[in-house]
py3Dmol code that shows the C-alpha trace and the ligand (Angstrom):
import py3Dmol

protein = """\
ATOM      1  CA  UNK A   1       8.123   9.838  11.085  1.00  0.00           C
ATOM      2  CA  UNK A   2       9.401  13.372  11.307  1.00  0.00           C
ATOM      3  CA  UNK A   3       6.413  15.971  11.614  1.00  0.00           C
ATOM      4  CA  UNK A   4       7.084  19.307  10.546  1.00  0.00           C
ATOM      5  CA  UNK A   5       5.306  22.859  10.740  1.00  0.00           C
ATOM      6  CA  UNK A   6       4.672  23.877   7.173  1.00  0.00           C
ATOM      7  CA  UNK A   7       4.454  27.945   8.550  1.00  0.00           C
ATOM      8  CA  UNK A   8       6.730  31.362   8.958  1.00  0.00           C
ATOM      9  CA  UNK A   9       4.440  32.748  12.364  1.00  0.00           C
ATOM     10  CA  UNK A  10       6.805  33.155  14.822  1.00  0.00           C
ATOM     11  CA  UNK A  11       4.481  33.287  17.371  1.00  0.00           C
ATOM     12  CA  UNK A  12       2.477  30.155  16.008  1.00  0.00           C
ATOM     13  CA  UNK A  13       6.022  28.160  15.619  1.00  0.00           C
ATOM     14  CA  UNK A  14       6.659  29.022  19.382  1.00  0.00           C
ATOM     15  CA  UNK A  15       2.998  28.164  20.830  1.00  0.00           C
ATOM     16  CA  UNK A  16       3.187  24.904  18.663  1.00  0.00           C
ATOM     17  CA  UNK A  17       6.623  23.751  20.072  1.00  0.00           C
ATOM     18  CA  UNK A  18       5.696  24.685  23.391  1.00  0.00           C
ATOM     19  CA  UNK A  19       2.753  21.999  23.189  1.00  0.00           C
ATOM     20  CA  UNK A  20       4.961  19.348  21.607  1.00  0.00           C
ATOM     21  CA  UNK A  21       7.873  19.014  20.610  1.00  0.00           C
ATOM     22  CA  UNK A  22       7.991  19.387  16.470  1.00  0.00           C
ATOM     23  CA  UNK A  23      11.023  18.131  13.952  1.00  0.00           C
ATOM     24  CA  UNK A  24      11.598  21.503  12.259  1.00  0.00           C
ATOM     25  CA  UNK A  25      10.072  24.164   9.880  1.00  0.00           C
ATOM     26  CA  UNK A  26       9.044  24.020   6.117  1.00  0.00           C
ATOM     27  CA  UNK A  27       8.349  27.380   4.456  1.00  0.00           C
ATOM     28  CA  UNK A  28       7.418  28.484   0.410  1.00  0.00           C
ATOM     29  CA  UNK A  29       7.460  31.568  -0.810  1.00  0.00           C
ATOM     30  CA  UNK A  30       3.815  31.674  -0.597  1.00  0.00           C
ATOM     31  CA  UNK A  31       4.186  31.440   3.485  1.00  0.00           C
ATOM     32  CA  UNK A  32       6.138  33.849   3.662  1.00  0.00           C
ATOM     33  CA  UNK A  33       4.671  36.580   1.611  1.00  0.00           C
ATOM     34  CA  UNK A  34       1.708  35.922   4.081  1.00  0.00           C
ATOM     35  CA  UNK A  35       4.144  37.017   7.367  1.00  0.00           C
ATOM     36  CA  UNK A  36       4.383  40.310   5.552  1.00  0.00           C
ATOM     37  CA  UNK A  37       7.845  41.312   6.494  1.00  0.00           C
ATOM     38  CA  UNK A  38      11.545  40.920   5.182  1.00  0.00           C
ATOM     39  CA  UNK A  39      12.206  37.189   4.260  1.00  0.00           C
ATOM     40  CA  UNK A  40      15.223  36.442   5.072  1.00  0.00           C
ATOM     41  CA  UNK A  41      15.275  38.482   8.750  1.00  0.00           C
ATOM     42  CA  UNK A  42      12.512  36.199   9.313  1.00  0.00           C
ATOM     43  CA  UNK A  43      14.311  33.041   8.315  1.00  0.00           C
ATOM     44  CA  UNK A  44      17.193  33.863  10.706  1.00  0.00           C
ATOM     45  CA  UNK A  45      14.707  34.729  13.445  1.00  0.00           C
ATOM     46  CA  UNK A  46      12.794  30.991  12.912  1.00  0.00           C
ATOM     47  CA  UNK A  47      16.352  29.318  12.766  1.00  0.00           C
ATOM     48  CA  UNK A  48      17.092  31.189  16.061  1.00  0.00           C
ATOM     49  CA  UNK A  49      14.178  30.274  17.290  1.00  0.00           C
ATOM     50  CA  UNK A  50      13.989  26.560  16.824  1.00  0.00           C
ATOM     51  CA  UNK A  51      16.543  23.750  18.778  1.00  0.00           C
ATOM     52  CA  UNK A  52      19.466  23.137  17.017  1.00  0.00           C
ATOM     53  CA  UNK A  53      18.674  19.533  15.871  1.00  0.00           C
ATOM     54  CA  UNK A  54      15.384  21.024  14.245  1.00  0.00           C
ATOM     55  CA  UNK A  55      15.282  21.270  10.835  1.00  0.00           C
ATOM     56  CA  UNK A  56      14.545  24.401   8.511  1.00  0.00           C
ATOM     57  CA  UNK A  57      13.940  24.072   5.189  1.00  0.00           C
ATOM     58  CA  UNK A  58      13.667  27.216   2.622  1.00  0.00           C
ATOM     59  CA  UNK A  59      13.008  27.827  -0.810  1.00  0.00           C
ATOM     60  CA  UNK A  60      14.623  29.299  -3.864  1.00  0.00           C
ATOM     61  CA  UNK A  61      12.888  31.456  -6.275  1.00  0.00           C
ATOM     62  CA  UNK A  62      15.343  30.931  -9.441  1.00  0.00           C
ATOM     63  CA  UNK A  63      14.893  28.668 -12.255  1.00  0.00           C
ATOM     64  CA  UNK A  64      17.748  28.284 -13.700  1.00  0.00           C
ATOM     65  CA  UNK A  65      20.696  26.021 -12.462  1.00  0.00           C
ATOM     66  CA  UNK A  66      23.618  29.146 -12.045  1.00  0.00           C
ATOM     67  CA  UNK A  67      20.896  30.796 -10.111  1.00  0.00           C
ATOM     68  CA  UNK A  68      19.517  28.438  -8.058  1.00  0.00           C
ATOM     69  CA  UNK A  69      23.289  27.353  -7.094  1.00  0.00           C
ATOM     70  CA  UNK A  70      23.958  30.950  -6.471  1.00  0.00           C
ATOM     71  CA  UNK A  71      20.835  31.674  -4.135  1.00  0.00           C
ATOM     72  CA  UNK A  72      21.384  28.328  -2.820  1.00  0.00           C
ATOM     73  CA  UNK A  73      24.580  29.600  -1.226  1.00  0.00           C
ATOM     74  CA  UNK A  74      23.366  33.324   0.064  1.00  0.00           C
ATOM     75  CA  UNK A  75      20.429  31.685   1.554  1.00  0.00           C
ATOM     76  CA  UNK A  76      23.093  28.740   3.510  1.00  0.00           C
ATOM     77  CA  UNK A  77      25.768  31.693   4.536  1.00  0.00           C
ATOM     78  CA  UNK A  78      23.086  34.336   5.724  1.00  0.00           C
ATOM     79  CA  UNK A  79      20.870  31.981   7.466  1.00  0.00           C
ATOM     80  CA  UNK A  80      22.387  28.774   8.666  1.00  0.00           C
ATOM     81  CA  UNK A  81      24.831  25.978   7.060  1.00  0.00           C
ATOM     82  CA  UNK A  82      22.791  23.814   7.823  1.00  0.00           C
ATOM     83  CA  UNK A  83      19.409  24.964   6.120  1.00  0.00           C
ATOM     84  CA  UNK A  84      17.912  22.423   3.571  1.00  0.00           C
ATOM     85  CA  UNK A  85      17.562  23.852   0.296  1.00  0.00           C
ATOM     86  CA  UNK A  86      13.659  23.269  -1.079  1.00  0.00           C
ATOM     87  CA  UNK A  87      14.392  23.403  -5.304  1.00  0.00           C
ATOM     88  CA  UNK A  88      11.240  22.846  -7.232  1.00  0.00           C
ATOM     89  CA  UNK A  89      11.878  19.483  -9.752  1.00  0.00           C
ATOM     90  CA  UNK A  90      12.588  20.741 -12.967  1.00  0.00           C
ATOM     91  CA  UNK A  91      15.046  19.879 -15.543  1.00  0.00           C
ATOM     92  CA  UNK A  92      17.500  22.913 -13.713  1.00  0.00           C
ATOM     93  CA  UNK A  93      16.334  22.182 -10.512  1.00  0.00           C
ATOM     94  CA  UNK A  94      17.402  18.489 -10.774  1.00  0.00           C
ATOM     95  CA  UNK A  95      21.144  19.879 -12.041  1.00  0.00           C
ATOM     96  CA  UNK A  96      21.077  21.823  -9.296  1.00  0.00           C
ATOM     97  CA  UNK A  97      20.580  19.317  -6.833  1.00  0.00           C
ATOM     98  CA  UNK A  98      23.133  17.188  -8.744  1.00  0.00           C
ATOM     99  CA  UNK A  99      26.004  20.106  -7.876  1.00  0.00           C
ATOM    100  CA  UNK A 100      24.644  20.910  -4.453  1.00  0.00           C
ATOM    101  CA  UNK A 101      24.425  17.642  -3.350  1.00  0.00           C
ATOM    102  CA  UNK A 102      28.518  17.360  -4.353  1.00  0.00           C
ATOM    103  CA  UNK A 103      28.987  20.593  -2.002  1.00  0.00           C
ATOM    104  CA  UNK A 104      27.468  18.417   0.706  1.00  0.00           C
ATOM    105  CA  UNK A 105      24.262  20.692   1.188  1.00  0.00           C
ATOM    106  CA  UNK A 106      20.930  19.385   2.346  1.00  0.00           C
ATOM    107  CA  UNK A 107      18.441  19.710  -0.241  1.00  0.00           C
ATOM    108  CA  UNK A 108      14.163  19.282  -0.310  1.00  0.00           C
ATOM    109  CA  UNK A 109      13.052  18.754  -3.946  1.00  0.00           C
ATOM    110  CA  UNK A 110       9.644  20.433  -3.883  1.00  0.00           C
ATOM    111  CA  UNK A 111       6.422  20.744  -5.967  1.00  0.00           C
ATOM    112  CA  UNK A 112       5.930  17.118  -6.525  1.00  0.00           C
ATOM    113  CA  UNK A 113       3.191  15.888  -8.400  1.00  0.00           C
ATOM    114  CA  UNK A 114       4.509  12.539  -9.968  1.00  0.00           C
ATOM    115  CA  UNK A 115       6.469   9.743  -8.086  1.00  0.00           C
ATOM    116  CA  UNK A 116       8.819   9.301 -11.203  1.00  0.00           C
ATOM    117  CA  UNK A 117       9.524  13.382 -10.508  1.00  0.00           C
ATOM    118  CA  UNK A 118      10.415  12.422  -7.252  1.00  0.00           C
ATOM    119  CA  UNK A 119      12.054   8.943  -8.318  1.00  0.00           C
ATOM    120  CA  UNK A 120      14.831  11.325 -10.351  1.00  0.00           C
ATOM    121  CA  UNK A 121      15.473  14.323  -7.600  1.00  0.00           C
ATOM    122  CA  UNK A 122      16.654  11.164  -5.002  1.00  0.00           C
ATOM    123  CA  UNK A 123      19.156   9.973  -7.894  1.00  0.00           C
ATOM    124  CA  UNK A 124      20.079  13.911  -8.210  1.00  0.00           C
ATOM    125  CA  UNK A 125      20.816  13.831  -4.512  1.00  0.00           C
ATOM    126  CA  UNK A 126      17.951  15.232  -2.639  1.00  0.00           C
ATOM    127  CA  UNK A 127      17.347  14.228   0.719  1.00  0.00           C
ATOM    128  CA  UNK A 128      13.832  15.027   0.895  1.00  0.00           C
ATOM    129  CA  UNK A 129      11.412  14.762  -1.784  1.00  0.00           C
ATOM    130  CA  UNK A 130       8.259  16.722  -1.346  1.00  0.00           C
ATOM    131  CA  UNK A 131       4.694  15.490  -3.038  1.00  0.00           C
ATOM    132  CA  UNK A 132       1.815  17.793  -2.736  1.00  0.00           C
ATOM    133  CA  UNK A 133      -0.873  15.303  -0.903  1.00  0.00           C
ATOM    134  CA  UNK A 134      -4.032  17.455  -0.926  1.00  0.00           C
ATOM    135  CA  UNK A 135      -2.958  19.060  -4.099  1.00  0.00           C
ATOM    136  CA  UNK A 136      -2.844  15.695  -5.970  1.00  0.00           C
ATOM    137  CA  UNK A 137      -6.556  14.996  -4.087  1.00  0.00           C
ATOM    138  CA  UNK A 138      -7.936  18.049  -5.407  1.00  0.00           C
ATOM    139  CA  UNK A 139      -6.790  17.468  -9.304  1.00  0.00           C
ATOM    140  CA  UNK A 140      -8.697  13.901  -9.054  1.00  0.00           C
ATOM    141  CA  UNK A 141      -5.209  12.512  -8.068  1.00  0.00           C
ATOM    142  CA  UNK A 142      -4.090   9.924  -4.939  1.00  0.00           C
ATOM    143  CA  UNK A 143      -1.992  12.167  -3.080  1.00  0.00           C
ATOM    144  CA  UNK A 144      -1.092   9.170  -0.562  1.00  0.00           C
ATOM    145  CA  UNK A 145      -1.271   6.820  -2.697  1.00  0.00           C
ATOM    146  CA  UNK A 146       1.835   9.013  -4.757  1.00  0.00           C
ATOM    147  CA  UNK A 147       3.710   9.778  -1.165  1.00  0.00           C
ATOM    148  CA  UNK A 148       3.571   5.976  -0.483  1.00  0.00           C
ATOM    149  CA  UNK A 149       4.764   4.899  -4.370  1.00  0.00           C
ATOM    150  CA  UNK A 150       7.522   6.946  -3.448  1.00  0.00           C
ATOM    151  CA  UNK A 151       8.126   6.149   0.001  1.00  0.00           C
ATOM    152  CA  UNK A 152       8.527   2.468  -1.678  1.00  0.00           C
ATOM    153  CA  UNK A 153      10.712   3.386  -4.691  1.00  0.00           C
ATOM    154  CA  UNK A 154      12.922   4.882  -2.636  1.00  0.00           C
ATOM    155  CA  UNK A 155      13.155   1.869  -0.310  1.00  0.00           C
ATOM    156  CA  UNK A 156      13.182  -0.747  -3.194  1.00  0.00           C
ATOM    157  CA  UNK A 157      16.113   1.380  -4.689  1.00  0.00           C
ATOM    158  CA  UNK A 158      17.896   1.594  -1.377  1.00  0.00           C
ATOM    159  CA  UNK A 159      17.929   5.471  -1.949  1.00  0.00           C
ATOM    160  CA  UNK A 160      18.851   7.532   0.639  1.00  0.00           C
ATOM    161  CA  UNK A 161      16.053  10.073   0.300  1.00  0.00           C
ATOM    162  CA  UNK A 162      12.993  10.520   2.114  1.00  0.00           C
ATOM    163  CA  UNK A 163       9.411  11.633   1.424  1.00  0.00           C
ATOM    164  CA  UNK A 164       8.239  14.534   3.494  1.00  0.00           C
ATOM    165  CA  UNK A 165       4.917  14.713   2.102  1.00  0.00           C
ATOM    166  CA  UNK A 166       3.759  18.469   1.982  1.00  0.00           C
ATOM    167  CA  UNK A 167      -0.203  19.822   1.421  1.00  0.00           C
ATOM    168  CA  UNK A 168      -2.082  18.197   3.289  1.00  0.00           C
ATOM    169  CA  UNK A 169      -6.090  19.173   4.301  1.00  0.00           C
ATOM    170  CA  UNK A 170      -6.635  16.848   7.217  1.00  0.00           C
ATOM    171  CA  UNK A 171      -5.297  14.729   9.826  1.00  0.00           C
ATOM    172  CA  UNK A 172      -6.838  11.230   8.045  1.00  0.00           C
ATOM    173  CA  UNK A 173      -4.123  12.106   4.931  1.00  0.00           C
ATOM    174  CA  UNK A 174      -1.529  12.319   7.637  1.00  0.00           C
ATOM    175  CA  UNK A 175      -2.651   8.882   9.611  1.00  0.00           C
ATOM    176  CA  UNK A 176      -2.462   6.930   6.072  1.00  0.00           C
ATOM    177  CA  UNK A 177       0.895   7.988   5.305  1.00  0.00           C
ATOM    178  CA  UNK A 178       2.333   7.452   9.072  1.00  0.00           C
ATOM    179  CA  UNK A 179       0.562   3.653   8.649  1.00  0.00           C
ATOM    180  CA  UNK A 180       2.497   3.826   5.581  1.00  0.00           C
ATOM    181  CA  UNK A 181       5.786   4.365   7.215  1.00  0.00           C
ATOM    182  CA  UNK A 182       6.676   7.854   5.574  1.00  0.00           C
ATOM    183  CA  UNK A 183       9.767   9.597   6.425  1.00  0.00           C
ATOM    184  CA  UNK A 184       8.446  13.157   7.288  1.00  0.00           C
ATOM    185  CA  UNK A 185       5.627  15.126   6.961  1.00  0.00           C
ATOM    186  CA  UNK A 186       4.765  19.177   7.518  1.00  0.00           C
ATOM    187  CA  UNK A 187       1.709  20.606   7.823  1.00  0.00           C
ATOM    188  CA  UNK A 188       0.079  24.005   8.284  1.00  0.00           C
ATOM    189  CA  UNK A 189      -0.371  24.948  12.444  1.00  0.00           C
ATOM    190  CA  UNK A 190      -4.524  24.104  12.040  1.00  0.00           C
ATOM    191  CA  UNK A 191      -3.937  20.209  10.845  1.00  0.00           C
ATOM    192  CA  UNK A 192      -1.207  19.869  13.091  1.00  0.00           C
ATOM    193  CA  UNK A 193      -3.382  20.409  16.001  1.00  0.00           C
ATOM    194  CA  UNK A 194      -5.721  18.094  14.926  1.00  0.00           C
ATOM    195  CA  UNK A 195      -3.898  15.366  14.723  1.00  0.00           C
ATOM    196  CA  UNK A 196      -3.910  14.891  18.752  1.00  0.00           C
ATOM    197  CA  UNK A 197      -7.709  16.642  18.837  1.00  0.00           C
ATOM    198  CA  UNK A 198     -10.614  14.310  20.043  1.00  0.00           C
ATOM    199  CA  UNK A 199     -14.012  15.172  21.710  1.00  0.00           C
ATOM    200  CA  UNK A 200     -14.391  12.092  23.368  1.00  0.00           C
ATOM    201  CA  UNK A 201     -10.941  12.633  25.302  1.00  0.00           C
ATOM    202  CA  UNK A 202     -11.612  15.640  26.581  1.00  0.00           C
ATOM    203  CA  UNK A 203     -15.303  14.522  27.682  1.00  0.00           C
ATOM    204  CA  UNK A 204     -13.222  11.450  29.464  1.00  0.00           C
ATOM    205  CA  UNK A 205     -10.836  13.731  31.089  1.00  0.00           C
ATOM    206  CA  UNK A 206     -14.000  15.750  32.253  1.00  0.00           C
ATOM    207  CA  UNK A 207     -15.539  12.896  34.002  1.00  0.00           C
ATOM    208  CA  UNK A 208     -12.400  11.114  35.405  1.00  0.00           C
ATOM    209  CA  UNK A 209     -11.844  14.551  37.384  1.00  0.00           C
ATOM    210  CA  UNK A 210     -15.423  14.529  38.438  1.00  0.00           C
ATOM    211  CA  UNK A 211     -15.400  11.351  39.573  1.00  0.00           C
ATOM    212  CA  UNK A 212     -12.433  12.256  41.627  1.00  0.00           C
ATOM    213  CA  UNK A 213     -13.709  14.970  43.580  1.00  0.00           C
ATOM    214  CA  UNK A 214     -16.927  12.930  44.228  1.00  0.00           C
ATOM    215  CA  UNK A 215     -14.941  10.708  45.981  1.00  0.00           C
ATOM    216  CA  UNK A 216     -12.895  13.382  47.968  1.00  0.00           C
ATOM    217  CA  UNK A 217     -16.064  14.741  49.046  1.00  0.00           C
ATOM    218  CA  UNK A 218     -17.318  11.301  50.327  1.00  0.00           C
ATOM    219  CA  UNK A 219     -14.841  10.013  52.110  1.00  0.00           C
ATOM    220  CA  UNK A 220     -12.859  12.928  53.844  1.00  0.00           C
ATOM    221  CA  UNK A 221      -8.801  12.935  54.765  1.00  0.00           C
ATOM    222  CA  UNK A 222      -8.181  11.469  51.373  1.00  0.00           C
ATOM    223  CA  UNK A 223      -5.755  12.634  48.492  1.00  0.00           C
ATOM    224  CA  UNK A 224      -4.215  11.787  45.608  1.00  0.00           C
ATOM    225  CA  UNK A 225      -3.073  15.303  44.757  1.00  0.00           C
ATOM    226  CA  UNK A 226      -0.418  17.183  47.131  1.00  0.00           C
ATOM    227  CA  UNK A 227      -2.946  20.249  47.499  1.00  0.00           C
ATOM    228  CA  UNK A 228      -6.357  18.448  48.075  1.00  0.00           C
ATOM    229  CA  UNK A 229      -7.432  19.025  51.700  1.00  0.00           C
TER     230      UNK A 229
END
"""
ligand_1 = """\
12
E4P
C 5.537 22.593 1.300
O 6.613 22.217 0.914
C 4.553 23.115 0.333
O 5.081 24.256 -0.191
C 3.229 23.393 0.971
O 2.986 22.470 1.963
C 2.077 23.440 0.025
O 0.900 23.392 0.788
P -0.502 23.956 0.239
O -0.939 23.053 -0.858
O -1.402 23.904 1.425
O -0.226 25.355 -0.231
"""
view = py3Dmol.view(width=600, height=400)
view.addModel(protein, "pdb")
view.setStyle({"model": 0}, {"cartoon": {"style": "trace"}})
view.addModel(ligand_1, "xyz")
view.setStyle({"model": 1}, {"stick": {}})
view.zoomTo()
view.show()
């Protein structure tokens, strides 16, 4: 399962990849309004950032199918070639992703709510389909339970699109879906650091060195460690 950082912080991106290394970089418009500063400088200084087999994916603000075509192709010549396209599903977002898929571009469809929404962007061509997870929870919804109806559909169908499940609140929504054998998912910096978080690890790690230098002090001359004396 791919995990992605659903975020535009430069500085977070870096610190995050420098702990582990992450599959890419989802943004919205909504992350990047929060950044404060010119989009697309900032999309070319993530890209730049990130390895070359990391993925960035970035979204387009028209709604119809001439526009989202045309921003579609500013965004993939002033950032990268090989940026994936997030297109919210809509009637012209799916005949979008019908003609950009024919140009060979990657594409995300985004703002996912239904798995039949999702069914028809992977038959327009997406590569990704996006379900909001925590979204779905909060309207009363099953957002795994729609990521993994998906997931399946596109399996039964032999589809070749993936779910990267987007929106999530905590790492337990993230666990399911892994179990669940999702294709991707991205998440804000804060979940993401939870999922490897635990207490009880770092309380082990405290005693284990403890109990180390206890025995160092007992019986002198010995060393695991090159700079114990
Ligand atoms: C990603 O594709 C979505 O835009 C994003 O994850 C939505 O997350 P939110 O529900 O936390 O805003």
């Amino acid at each position: 399962m791919l995990v992605l950082i659903d975020n535009a912080n430069l500085y977070e991106i870096e610190e995050l990849y420098n702990s582990y290394p992450y599959d890419g970089v989802t943004t919205n418009p909504t992350i990047l309004r929060n950044e404060h500063q010119d989009p697309l400088k900032l999309l070319k200084s993530i890209r730049e950032l990130l390895p070359s087999d990391s993925q960035l994916h970035a979204q387009v603000i028209s709604d119809t199918t001439e526009g989202i075509i045309e921003e579609a192709h500013f965004m993939l010549d002033a950032i990268s070639p090989d940026l994936f396209i997030k297109i919210p599903v809509s009637a012209e977002g799916l005949r979008a992703i019908h003609k950009l898929k024919q140009e060979g571009v990657n594409i995300t469809a985004t703002a996912i709510y239904t798995a039949m929404q999702a069914f028809m962007a992977g038959k327009a061509g997406a590569r990704y389909a996006a379900p909001y997870v925590n979204r779905l929870d909060n309207m009363g919804a099953d957002g795994v339970q729609v990521a993994t109806d998906i997931h399946n559909m596109f399996r039964v169908h032999n589809m070749e699109s993936d779910v990267l499940a987007a929106s999530f609140k905590n790492s337990q929504q993230i666990l399911e879906l892994c179990k669940n054998g999702v294709g991707a998912v991205t998440a804000a910096p804060d979940v993401l650091r939870q999922l490897i978080k635990h207490d009880a690890t770092f309380t082990a790690e405290e005693n284990f060195e403890k109990d180390y230098y206890s025995l160092i002090e007992e019986v002198k001359g010995i060393h695991l460690k090159r700079d114990d004396k």
